[in-house]
Wavefront OBJ file of the C-alpha trace (Angstrom):
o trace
v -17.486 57.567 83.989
v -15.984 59.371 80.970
v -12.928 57.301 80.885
v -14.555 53.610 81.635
v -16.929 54.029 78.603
v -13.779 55.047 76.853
v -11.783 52.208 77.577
v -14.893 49.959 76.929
v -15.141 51.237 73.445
v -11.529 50.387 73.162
v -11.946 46.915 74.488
v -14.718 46.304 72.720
v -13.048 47.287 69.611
v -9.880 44.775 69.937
v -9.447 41.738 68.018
v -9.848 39.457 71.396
v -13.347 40.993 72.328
v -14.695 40.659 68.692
v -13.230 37.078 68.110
v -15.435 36.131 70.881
v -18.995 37.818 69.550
v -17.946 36.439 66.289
v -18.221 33.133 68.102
v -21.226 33.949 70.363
v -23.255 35.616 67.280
v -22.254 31.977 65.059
v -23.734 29.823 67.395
v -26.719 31.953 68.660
v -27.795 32.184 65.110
v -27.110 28.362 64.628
v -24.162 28.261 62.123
v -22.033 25.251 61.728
v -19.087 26.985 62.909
v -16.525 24.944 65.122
v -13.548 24.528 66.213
v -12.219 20.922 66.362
v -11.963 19.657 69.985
v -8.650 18.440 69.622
v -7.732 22.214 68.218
v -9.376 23.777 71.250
v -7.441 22.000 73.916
v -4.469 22.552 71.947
v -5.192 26.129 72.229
v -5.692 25.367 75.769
v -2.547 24.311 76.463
v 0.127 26.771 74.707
v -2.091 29.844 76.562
v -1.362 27.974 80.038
v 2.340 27.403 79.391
v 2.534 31.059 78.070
v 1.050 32.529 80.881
v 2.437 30.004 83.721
v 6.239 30.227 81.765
v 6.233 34.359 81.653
v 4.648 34.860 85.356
v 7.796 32.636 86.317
v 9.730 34.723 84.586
v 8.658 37.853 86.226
v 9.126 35.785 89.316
v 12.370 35.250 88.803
v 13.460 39.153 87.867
v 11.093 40.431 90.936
v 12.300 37.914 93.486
v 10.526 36.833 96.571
v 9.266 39.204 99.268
v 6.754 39.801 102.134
v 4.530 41.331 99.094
v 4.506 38.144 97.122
v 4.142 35.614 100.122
v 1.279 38.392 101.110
v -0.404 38.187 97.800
v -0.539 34.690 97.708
v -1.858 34.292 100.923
v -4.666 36.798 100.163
v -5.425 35.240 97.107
v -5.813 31.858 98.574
v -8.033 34.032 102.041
v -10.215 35.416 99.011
v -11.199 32.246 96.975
v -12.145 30.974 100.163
v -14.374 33.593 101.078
v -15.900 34.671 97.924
v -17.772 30.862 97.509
v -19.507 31.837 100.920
v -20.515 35.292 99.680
v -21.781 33.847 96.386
v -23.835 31.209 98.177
v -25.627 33.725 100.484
v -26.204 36.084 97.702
v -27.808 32.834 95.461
v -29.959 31.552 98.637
v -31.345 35.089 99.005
v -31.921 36.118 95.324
v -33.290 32.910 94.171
v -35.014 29.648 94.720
v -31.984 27.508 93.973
v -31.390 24.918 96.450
v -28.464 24.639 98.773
v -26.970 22.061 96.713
v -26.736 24.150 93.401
v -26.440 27.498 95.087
v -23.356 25.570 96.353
v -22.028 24.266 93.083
v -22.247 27.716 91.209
v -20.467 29.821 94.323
v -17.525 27.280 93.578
v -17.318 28.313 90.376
v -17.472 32.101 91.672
v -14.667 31.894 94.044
v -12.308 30.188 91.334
v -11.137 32.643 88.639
v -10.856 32.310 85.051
v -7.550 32.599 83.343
v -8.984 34.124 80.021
v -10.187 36.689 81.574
v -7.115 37.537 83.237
v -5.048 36.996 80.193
v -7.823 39.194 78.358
v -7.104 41.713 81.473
v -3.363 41.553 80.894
v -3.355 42.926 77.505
v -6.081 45.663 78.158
v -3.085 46.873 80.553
v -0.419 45.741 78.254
v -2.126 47.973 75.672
v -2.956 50.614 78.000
v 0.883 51.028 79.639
v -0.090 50.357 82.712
v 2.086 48.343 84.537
v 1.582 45.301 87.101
v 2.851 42.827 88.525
v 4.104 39.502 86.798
v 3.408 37.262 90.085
v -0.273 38.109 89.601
v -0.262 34.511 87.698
v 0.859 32.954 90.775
v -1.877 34.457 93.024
v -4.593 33.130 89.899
v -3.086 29.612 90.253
v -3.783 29.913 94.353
v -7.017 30.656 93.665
v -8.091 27.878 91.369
v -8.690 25.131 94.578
v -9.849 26.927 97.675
v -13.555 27.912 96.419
v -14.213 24.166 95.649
v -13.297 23.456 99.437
v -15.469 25.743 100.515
v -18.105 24.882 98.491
v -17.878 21.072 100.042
v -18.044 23.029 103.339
v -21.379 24.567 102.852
v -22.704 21.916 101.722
v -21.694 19.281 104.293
v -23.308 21.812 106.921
v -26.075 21.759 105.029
v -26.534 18.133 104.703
v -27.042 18.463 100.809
v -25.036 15.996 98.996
v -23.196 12.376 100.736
v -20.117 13.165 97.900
v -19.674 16.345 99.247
v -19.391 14.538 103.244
v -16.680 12.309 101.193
v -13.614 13.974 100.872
v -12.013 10.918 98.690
v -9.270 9.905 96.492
v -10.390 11.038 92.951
v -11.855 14.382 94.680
v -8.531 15.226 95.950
v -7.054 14.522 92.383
v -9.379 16.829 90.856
v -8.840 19.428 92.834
v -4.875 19.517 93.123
v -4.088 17.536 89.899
v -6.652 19.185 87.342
v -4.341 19.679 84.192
v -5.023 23.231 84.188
v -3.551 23.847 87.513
v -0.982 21.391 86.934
v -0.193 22.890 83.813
v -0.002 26.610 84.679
v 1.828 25.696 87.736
v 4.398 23.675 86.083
v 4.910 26.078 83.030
v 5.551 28.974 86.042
v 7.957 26.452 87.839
v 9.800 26.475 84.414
v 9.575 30.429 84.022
v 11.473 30.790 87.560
v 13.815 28.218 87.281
v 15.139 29.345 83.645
v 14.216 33.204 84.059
v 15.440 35.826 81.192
v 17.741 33.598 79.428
v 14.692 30.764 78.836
v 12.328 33.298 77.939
v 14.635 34.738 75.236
v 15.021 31.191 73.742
v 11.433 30.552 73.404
v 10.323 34.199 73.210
v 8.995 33.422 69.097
v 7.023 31.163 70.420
v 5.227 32.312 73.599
v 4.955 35.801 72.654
v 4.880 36.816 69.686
v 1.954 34.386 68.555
v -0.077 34.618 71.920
v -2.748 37.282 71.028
v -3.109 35.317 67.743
v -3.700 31.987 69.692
v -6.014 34.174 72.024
v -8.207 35.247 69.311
v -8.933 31.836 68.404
v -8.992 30.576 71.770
v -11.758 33.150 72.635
v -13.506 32.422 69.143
v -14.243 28.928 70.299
v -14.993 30.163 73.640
v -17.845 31.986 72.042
v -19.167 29.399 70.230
v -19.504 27.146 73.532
v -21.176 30.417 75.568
v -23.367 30.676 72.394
v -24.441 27.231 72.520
v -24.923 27.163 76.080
v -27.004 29.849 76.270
v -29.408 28.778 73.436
v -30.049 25.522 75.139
v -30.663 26.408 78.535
v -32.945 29.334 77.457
v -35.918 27.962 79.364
v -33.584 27.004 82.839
v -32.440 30.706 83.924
v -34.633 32.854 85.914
v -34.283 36.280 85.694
v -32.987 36.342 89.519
v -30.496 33.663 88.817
v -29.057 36.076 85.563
v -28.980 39.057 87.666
v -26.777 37.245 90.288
v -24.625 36.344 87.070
v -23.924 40.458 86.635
v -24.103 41.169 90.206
v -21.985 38.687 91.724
v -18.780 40.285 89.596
v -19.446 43.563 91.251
v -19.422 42.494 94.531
v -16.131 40.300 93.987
v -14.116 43.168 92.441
v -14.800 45.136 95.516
v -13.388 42.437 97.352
v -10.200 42.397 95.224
v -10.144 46.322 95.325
v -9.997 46.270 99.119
v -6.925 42.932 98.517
v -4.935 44.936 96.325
v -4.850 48.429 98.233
v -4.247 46.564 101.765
v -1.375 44.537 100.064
v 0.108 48.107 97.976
v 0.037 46.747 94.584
v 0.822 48.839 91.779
v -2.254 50.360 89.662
v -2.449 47.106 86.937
v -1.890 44.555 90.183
v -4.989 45.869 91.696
v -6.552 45.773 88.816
v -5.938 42.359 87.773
v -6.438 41.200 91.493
v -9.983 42.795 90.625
v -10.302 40.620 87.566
v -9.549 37.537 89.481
v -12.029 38.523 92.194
v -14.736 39.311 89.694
v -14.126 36.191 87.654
v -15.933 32.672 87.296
v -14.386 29.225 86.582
v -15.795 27.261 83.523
v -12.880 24.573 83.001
v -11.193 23.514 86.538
v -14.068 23.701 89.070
v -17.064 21.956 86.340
v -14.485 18.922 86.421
v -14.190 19.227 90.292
v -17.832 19.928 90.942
v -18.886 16.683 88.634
v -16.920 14.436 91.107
v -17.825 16.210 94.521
v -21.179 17.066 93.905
v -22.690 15.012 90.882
v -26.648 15.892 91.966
v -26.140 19.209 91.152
v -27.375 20.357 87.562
v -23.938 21.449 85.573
v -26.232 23.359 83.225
v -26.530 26.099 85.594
v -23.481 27.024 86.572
v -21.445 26.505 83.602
v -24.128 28.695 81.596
v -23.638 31.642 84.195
v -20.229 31.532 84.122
v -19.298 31.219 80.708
v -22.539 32.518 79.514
v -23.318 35.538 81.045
v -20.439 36.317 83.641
v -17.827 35.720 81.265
v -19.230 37.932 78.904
v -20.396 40.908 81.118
v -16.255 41.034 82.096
v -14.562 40.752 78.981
v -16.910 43.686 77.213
v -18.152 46.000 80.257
v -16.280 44.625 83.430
v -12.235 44.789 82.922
v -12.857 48.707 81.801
v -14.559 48.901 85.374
v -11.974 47.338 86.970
v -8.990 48.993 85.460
v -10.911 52.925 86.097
v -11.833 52.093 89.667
v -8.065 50.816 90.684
v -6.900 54.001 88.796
v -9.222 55.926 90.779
v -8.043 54.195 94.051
v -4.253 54.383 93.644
v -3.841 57.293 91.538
v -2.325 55.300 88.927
l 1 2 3 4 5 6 7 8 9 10 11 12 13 14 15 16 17 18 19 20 21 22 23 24 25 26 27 28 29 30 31 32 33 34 35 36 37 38 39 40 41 42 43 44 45 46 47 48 49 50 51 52 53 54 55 56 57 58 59 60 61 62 63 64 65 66 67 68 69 70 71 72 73 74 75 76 77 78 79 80 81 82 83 84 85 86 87 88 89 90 91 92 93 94 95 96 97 98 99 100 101 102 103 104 105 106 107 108 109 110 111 112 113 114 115 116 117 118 119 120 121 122 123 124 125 126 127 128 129 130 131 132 133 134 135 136 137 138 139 140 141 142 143 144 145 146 147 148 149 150 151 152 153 154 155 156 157 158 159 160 161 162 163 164 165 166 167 168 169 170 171 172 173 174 175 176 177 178 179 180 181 182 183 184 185 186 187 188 189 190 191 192 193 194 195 196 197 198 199 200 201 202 203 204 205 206 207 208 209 210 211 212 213 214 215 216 217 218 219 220 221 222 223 224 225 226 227 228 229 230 231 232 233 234 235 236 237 238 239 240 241 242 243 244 245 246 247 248 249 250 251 252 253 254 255 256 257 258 259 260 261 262 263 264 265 266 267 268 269 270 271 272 273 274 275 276 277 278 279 280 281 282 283 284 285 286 287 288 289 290 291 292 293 294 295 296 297 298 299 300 301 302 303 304 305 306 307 308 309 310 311 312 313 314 315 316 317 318 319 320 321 322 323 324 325 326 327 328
């Protein structure tokens, strides 16, 4: 216990974690602090390639095995089952209906790369060492949860979009610009290895906590916001499965990572990406599959309060219980 309150104080302490209250505290107290759309996707974008180009890299030096093929494969088994987990948890904690009980356990089987990139450097930082295919397994578990989501809800009747499995649904899902993007940007990584990532090394890694900070800055701002308008809309119940829902993930990753023999940070991270919620691929997914459902809610518990609860309390969980479990 010790040593996850001591690693919290060190996370919360880091120029990532307080770039984000900075942002949260602006907008819950209503300043006129923002970052330019335009200057937010732009961020967007060079923290994909980074991440996508360097996991490609570490592709590339590891090589392909029976542990990577594994990994993948259990990422993809995991953000399949975690939607179905969610959605029982939401239908017995709350009043939600199917329909947006469905929509939000999308967004908790998908992952958020922030908070694996936030994850990352808590290791980085730490010494602790994992490894650089994790960013494949993240990109195999962007599309799965929406699937499943679509499942539950065509057994439920819910929703004729979700019955429709259609053109422009299928192009959300597997050509969202996120996915694309990291995916392409690792394709890159592997295919150039060492000798690209030394050319462009001044550019994707010396600036990237810098780019981060901002990044997370404006992610604040749009938690902030979201959580001052939709003040009235979130029962208690519904917040608590916001905390809860993490927990339960992570032990789902924990369980991945030991069956699979990752190293003390892959476990971790595979934690991270159980535990995590997606606020930019599976919104844009959900919008076109299942358009009844009210965006508000999930989006604000994902970004609002899930988001939160991992960068400041969560990845020090994370990284003490997989050092527990493997010794690391």
């Amino acid at each position: 216990m010790t040593e996850i309150f001591a690693l919290a104080g060190q996370n919360l302490l880091s120029p990532i974690i307080l770039s984000f209250a900075l942002g949260l505290a602006a907008a819950l107290a209503r300043s006129d602090l923002s970052v330019p759309e335009a200057a937010a996707k732009a961020l967007s974008i060079y923290l994909l390639f980074a991440i996508g180009f360097k996991g490609g890299v570490a592709v590339a030096a590891h090589g392909v095995d029976l542990t990577l093929a594994l990994s993948l494969l259990a990422g993809f088994v995991l953000s399949a089952l975690l939607p179905l987990v969610a959605f029982g948890l939401l239908r017995a904690m709350t009043g939600l209906s199917a329909l947006d009980a469905a929509a939000i356990a999308a967004h908790y089987g998908s992952i958020s790369i922030v908070t694996f990139v936030a994850a990352s450097s808590v290791l980085d930082s730490g010494g602790i060492g994992y490894e650089g295919y994790m960013v494949a397994v993240a990109a195999a578990m962007e599309a799965p949860a929406i699937l499943s989501a679509l499942w539950l809800i065509s057994r439920s009747g819910g929703s004729d979009g979700a019955r429709r499995m259609d053109r422009d649904l299928w192009r959300e899902i597997l050509l969202n610009g996120s996915i694309v993007l990291l995916v392409g940007a690792f394709a890159i990584g592997w295919a150039t290895g060492e000798d690209g990532l030394a050319e462009i090394s001044s550019f994707i890694v010396s600036p990237f906590k810098g780019v981060l900070c901002l990044f997370l800055l404006d992610m604040g701002l749009v938690a902030g916001r979201g959580l001052r308008q939709s003040a009235g809309l979130l029962q208690m119940r519904v917040l608590a499965f916001g905390i809860l829902m993490p927990l339960v993930g992570c032990v789902f990753g924990l369980a991945a990572g030991m069956l699979l023999g990752l190293s003390t940070g892959g476990v971790a991270l595979l934690m991270v990406l159980s535990a995590s919620a997606s606020y930019i691929a599976v919104p844009a997914a959900m919008r076109v599959a299942l358009p009844e459902a009210n965006p508000a809610l999930s989006l604000t518990l994902s970004l609002g309060v899930t988001f939160p609860f991992n960068l400041t309390l969560g990845i020090p969980l994370y990284v003490a219980m997989a050092r527990a479990a493997t010794g690391g």
